[in-house]
CHARMM internal coordinates of N, CA and C (Angstrom, degrees):
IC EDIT
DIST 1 N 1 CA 1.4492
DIST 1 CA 1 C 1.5258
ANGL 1 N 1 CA 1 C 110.30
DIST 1 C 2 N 1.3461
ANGL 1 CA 1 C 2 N 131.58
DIHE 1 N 1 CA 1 C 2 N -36.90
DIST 2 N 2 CA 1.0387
ANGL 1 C 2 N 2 CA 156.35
DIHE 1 CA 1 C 2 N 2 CA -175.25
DIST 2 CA 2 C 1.7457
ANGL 2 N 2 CA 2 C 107.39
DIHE 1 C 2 N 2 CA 2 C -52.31
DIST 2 C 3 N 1.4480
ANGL 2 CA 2 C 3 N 100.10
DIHE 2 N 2 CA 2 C 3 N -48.21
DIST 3 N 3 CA 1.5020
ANGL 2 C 3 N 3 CA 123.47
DIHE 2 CA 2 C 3 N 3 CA -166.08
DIST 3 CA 3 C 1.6416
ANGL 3 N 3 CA 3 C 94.00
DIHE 2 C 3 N 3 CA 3 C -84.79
DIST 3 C 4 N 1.4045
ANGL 3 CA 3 C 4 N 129.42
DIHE 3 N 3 CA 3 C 4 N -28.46
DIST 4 N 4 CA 1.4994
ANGL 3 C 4 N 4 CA 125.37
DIHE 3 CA 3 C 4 N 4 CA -177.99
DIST 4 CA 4 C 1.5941
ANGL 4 N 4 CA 4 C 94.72
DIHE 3 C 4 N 4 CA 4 C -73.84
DIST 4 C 5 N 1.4008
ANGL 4 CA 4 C 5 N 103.99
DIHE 4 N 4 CA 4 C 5 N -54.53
DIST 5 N 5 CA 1.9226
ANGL 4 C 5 N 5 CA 100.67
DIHE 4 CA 4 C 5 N 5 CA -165.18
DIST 5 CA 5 C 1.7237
ANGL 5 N 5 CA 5 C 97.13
DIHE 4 C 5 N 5 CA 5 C -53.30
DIST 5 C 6 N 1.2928
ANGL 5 CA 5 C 6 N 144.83
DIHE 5 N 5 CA 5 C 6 N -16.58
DIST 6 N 6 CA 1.1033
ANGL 5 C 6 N 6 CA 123.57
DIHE 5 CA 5 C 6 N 6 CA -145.93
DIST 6 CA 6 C 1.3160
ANGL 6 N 6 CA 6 C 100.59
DIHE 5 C 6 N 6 CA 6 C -105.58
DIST 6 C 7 N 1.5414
ANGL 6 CA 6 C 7 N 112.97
DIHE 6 N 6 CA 6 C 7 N -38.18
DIST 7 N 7 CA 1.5739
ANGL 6 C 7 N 7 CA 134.40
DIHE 6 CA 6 C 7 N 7 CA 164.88
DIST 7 CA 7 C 1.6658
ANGL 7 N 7 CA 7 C 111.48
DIHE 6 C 7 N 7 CA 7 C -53.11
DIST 7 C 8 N 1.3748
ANGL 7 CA 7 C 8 N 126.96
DIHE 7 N 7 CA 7 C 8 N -53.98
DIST 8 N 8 CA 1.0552
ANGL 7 C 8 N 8 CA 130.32
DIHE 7 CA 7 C 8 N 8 CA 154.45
DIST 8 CA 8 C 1.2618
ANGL 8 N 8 CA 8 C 139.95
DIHE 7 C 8 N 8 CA 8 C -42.41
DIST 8 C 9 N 1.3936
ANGL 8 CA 8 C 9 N 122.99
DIHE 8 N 8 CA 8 C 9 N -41.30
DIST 9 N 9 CA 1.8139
ANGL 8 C 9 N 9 CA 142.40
DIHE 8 CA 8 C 9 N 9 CA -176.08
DIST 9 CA 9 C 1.8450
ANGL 9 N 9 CA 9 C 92.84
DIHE 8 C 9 N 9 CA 9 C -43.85
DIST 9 C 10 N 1.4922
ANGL 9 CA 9 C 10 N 134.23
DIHE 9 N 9 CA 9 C 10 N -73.03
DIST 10 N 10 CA 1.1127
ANGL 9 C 10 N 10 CA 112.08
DIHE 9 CA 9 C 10 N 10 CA -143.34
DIST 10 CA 10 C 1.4045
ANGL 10 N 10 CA 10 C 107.10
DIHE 9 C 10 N 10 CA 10 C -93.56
DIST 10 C 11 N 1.5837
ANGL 10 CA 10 C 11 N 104.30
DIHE 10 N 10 CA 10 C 11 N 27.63
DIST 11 N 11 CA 2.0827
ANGL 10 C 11 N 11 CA 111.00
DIHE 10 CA 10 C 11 N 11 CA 160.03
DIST 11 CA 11 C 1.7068
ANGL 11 N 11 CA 11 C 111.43
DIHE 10 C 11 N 11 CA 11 C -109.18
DIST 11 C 12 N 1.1972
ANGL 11 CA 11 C 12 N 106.95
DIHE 11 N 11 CA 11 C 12 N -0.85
DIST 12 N 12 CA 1.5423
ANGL 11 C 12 N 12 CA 115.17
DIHE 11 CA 11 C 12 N 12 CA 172.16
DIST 12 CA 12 C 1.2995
ANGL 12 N 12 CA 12 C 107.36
DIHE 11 C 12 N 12 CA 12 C -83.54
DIST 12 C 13 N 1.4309
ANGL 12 CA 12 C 13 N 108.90
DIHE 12 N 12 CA 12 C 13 N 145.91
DIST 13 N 13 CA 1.4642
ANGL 12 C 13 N 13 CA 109.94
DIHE 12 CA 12 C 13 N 13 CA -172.25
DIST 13 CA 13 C 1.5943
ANGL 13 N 13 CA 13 C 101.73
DIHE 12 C 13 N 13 CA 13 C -87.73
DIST 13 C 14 N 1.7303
ANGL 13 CA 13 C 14 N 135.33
DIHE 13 N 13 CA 13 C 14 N 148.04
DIST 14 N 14 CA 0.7072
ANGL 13 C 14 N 14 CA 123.98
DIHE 13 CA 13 C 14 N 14 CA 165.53
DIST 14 CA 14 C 1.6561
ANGL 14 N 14 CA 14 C 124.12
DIHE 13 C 14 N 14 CA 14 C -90.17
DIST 14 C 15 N 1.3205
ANGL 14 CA 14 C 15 N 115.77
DIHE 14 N 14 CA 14 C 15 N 11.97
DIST 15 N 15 CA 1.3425
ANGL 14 C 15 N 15 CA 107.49
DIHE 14 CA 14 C 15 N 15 CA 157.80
DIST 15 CA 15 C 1.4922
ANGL 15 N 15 CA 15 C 99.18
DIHE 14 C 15 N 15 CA 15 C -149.83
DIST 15 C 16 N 1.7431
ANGL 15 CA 15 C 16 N 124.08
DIHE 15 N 15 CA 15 C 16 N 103.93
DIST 16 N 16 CA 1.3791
ANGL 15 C 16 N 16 CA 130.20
DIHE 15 CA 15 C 16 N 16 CA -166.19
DIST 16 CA 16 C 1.9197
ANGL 16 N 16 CA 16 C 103.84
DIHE 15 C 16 N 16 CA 16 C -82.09
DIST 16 C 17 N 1.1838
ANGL 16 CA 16 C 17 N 116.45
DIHE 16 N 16 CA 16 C 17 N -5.00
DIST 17 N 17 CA 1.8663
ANGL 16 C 17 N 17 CA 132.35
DIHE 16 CA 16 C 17 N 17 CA 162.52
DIST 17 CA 17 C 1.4731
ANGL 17 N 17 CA 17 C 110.22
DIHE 16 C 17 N 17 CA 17 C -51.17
DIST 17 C 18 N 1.9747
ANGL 17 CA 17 C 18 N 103.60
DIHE 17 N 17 CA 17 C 18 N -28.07
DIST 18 N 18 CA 1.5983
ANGL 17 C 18 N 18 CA 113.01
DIHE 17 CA 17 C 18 N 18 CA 176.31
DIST 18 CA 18 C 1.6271
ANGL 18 N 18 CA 18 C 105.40
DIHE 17 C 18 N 18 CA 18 C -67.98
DIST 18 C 19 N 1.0100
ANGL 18 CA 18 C 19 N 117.78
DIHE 18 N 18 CA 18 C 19 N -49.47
DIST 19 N 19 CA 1.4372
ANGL 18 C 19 N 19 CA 116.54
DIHE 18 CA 18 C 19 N 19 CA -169.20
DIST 19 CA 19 C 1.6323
ANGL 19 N 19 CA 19 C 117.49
DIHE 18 C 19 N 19 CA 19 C -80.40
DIST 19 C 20 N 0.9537
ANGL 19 CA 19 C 20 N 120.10
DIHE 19 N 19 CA 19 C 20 N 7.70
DIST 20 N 20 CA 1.3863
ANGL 19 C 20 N 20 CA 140.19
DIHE 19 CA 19 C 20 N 20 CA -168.99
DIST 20 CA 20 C 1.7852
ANGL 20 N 20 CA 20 C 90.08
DIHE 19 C 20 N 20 CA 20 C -114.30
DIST 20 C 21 N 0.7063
ANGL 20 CA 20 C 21 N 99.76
DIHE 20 N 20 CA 20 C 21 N -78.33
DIST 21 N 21 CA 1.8284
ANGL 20 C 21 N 21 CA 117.86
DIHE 20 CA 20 C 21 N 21 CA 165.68
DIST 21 CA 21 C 1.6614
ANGL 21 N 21 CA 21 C 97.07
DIHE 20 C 21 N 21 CA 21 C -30.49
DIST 21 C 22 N 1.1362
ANGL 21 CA 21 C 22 N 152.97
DIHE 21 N 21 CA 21 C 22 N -59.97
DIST 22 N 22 CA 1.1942
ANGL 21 C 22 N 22 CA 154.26
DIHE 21 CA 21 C 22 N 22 CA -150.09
DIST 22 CA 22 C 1.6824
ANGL 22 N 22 CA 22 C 111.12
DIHE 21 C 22 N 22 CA 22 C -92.87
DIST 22 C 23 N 1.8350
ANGL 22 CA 22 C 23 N 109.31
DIHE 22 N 22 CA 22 C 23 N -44.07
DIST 23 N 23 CA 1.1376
ANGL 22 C 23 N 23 CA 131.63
DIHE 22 CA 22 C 23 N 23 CA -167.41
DIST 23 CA 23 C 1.9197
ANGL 23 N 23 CA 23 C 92.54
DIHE 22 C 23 N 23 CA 23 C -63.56
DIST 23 C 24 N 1.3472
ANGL 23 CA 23 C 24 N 131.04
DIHE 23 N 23 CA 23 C 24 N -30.54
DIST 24 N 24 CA 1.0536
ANGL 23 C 24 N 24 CA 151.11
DIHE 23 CA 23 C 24 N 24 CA 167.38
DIST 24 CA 24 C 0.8181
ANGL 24 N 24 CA 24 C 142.78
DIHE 23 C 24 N 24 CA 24 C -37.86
DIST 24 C 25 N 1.7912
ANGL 24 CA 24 C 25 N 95.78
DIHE 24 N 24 CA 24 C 25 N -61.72
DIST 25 N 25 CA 1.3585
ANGL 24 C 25 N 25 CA 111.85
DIHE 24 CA 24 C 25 N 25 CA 172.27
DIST 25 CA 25 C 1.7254
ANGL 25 N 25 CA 25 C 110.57
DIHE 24 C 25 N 25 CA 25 C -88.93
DIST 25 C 26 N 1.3801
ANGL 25 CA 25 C 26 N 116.76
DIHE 25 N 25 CA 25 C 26 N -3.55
DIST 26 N 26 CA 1.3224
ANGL 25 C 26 N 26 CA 120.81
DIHE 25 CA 25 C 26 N 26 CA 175.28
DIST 26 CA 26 C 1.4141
ANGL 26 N 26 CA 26 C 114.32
DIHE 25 C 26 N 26 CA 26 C -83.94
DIST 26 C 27 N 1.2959
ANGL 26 CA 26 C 27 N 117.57
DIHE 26 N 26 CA 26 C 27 N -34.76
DIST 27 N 27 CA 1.3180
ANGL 26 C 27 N 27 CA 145.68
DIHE 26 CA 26 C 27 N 27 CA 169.23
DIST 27 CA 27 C 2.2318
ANGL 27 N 27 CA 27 C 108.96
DIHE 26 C 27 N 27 CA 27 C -48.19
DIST 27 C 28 N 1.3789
ANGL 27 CA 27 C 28 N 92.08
DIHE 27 N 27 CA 27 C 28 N -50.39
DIST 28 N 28 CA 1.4787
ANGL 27 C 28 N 28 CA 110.46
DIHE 27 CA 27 C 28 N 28 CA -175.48
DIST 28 CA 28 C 1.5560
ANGL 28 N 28 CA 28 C 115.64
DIHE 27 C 28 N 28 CA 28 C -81.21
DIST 28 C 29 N 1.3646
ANGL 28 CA 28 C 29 N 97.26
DIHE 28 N 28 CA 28 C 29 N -22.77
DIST 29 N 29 CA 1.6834
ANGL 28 C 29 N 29 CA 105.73
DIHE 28 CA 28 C 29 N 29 CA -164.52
DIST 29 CA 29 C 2.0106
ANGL 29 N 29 CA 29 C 108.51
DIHE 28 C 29 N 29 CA 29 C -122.95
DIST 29 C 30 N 1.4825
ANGL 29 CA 29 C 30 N 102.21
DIHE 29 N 29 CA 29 C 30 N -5.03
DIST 30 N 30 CA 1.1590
ANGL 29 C 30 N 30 CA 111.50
DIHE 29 CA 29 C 30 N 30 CA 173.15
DIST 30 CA 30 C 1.3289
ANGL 30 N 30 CA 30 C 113.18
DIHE 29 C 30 N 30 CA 30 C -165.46
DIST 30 C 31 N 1.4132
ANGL 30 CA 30 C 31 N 121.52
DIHE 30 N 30 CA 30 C 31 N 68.18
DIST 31 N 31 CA 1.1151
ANGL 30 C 31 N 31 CA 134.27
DIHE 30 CA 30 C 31 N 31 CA -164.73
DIST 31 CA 31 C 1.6768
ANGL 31 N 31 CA 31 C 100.54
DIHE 30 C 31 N 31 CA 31 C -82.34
DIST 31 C 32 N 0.5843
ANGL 31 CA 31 C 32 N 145.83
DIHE 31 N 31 CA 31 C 32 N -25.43
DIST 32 N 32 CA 1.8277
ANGL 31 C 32 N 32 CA 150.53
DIHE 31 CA 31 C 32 N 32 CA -171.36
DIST 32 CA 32 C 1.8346
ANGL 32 N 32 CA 32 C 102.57
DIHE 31 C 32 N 32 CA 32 C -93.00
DIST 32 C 33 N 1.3870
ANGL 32 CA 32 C 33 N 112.60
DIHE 32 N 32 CA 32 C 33 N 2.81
DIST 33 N 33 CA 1.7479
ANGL 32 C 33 N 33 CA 107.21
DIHE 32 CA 32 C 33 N 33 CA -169.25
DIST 33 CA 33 C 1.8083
ANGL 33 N 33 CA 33 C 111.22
DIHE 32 C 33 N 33 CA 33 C 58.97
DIST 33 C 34 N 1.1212
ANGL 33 CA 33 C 34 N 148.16
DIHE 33 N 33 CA 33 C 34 N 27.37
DIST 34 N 34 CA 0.9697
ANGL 33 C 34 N 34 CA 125.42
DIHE 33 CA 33 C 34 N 34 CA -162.16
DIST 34 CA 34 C 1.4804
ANGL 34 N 34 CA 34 C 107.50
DIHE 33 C 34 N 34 CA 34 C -69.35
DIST 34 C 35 N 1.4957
ANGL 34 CA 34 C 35 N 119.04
DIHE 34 N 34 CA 34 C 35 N -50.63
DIST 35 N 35 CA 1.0144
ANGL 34 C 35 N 35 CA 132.48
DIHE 34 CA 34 C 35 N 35 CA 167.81
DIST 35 CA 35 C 1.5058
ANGL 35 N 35 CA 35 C 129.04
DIHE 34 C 35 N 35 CA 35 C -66.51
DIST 35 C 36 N 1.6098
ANGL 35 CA 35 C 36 N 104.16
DIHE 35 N 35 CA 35 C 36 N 48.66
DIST 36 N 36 CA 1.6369
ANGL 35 C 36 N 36 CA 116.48
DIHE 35 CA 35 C 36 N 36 CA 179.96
DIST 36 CA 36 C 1.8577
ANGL 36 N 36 CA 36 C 93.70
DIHE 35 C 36 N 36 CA 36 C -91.81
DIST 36 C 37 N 1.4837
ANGL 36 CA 36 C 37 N 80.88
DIHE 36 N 36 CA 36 C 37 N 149.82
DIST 37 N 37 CA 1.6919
ANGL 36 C 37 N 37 CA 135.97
DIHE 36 CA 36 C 37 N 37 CA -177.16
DIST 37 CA 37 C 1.0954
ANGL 37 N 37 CA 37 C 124.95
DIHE 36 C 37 N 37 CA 37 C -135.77
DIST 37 C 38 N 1.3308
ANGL 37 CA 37 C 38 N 146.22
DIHE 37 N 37 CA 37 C 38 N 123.93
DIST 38 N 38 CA 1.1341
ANGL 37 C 38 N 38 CA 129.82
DIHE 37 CA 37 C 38 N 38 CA -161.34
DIST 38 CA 38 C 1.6387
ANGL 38 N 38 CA 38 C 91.21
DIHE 37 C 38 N 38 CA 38 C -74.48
DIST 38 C 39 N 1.2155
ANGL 38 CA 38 C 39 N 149.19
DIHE 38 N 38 CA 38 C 39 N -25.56
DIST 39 N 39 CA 1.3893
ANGL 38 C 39 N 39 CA 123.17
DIHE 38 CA 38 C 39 N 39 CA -160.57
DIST 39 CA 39 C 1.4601
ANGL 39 N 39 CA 39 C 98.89
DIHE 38 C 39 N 39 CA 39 C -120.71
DIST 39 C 40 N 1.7423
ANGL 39 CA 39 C 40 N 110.56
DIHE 39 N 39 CA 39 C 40 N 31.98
DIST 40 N 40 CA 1.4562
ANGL 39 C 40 N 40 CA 110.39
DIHE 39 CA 39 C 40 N 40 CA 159.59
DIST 40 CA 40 C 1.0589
ANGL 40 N 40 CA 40 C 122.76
DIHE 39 C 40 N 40 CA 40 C -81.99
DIST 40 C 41 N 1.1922
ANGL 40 CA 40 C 41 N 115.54
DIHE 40 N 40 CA 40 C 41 N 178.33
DIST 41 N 41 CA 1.8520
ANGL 40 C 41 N 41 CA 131.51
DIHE 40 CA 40 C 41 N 41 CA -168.47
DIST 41 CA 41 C 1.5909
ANGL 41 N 41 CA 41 C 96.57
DIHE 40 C 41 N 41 CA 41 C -84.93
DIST 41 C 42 N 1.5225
ANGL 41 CA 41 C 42 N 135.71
DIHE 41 N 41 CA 41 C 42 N 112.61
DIST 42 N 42 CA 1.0231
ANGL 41 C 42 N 42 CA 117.79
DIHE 41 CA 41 C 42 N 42 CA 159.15
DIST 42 CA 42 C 1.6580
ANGL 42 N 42 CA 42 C 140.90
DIHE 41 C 42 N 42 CA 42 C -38.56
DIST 42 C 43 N 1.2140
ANGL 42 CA 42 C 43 N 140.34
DIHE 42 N 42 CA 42 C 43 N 132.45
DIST 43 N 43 CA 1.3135
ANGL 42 C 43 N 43 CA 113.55
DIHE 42 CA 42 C 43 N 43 CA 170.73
DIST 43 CA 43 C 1.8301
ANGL 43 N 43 CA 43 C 125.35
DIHE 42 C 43 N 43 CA 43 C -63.13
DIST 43 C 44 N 1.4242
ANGL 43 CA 43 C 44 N 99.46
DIHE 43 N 43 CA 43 C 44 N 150.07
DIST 44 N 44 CA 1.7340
ANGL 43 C 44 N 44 CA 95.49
DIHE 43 CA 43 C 44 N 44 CA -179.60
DIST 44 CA 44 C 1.6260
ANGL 44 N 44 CA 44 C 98.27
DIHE 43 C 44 N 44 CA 44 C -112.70
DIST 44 C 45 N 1.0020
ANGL 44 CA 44 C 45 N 130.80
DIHE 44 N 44 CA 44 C 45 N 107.29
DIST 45 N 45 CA 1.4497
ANGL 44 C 45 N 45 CA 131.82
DIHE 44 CA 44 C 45 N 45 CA 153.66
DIST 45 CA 45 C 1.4675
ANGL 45 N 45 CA 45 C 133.94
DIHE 44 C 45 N 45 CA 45 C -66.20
DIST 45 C 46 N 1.6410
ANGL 45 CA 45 C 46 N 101.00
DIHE 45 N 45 CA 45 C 46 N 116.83
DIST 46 N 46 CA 1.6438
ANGL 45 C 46 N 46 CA 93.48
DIHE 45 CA 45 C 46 N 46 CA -171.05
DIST 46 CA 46 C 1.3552
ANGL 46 N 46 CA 46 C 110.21
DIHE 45 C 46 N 46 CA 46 C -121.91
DIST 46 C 47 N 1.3688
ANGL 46 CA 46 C 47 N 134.23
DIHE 46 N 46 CA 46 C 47 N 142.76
DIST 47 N 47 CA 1.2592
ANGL 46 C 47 N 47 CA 115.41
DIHE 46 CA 46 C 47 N 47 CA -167.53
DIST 47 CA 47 C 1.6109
ANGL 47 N 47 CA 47 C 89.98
DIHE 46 C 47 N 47 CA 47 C -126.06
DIST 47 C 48 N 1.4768
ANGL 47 CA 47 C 48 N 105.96
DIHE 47 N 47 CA 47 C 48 N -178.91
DIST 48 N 48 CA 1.5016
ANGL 47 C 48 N 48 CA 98.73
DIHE 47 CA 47 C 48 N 48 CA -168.87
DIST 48 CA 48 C 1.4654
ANGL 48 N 48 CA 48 C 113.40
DIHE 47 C 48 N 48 CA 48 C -81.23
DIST 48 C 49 N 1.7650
ANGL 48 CA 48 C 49 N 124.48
DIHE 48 N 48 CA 48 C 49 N -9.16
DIST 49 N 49 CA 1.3557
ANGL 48 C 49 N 49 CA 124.80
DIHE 48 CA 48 C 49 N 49 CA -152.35
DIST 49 CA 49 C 1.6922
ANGL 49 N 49 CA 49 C 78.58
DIHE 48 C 49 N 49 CA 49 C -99.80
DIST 49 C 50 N 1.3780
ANGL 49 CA 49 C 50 N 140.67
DIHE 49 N 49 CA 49 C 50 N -47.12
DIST 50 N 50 CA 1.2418
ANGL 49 C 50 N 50 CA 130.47
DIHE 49 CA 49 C 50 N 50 CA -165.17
DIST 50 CA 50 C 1.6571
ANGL 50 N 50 CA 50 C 101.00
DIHE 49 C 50 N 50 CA 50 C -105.13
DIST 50 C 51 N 1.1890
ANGL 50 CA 50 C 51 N 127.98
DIHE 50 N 50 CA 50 C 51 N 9.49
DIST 51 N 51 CA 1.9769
ANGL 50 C 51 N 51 CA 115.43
DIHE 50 CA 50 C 51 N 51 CA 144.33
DIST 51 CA 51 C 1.3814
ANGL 51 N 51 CA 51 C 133.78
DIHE 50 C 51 N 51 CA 51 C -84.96
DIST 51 C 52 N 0.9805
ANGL 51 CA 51 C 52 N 101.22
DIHE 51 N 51 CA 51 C 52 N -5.17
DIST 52 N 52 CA 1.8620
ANGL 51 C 52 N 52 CA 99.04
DIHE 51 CA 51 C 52 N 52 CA 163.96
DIST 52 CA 52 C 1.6640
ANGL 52 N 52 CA 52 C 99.02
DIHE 51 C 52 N 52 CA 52 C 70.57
DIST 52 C 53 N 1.5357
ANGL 52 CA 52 C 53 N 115.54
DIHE 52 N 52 CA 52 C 53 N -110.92
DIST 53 N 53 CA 0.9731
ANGL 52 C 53 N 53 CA 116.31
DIHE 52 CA 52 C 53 N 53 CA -177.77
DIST 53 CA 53 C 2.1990
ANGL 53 N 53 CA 53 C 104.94
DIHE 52 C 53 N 53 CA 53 C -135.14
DIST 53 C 54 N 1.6805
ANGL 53 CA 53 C 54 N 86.30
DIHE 53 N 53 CA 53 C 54 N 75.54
DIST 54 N 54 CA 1.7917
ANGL 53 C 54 N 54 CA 114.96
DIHE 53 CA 53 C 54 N 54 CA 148.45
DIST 54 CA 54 C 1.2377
ANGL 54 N 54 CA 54 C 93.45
DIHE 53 C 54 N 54 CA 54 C -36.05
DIST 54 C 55 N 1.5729
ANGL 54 CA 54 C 55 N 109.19
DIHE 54 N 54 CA 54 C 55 N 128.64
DIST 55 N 55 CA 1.4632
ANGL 54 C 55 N 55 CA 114.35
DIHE 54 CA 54 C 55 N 55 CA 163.56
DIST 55 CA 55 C 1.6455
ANGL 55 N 55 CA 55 C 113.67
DIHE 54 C 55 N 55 CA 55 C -122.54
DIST 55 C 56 N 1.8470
ANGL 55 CA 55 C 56 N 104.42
DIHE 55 N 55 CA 55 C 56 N 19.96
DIST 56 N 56 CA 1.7194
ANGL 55 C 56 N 56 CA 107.97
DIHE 55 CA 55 C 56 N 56 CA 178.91
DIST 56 CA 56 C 1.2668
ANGL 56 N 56 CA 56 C 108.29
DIHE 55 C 56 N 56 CA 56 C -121.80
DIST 56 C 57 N 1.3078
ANGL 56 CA 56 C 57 N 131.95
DIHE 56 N 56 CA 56 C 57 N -167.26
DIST 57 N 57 CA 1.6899
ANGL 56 C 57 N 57 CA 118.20
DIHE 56 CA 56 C 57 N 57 CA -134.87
DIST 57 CA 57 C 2.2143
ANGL 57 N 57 CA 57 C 66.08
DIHE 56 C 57 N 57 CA 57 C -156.21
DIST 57 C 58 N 1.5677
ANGL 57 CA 57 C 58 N 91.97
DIHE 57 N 57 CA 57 C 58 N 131.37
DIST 58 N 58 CA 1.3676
ANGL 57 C 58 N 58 CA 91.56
DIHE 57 CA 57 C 58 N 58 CA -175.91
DIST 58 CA 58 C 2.0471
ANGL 58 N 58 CA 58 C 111.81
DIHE 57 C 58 N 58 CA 58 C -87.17
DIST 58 C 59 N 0.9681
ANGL 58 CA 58 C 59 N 129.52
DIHE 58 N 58 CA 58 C 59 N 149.82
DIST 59 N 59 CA 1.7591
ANGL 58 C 59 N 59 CA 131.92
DIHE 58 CA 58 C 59 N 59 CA -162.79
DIST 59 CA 59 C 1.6788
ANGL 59 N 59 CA 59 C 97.39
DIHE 58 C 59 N 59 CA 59 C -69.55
END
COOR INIT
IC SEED 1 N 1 CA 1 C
IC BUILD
């Protein structure tokens, strides 16, 4: 197992807040998927009653 994590490490993102961060702005800027890909970023939809405390500023 040891030998998988080690083979694996430099395809892990080192800050996964990026893809959360992105899922966001796809969410804001293509909220309907139009622009689906299979190896696109899903959109994340956040609205203000279920974000709590959103700390990004919508485009």
């Amino acid at each position: 197992m040891g030998k998988m994590y080690e083979n694996m490490t430099p395809y892990v993102s080192k800050d996964p807040r990026a893809a959360y961060r992105l899922a966001l702005v796809k969410g804001a800027v293509d909220p309907d998927n139009f622009f689906f890909y299979e190896q696109s970023i899903p959109p994340l939809i956040m609205s203000e009653e279920n974000c709590g405390s959103c700390s990004y500023q919508s485009l």
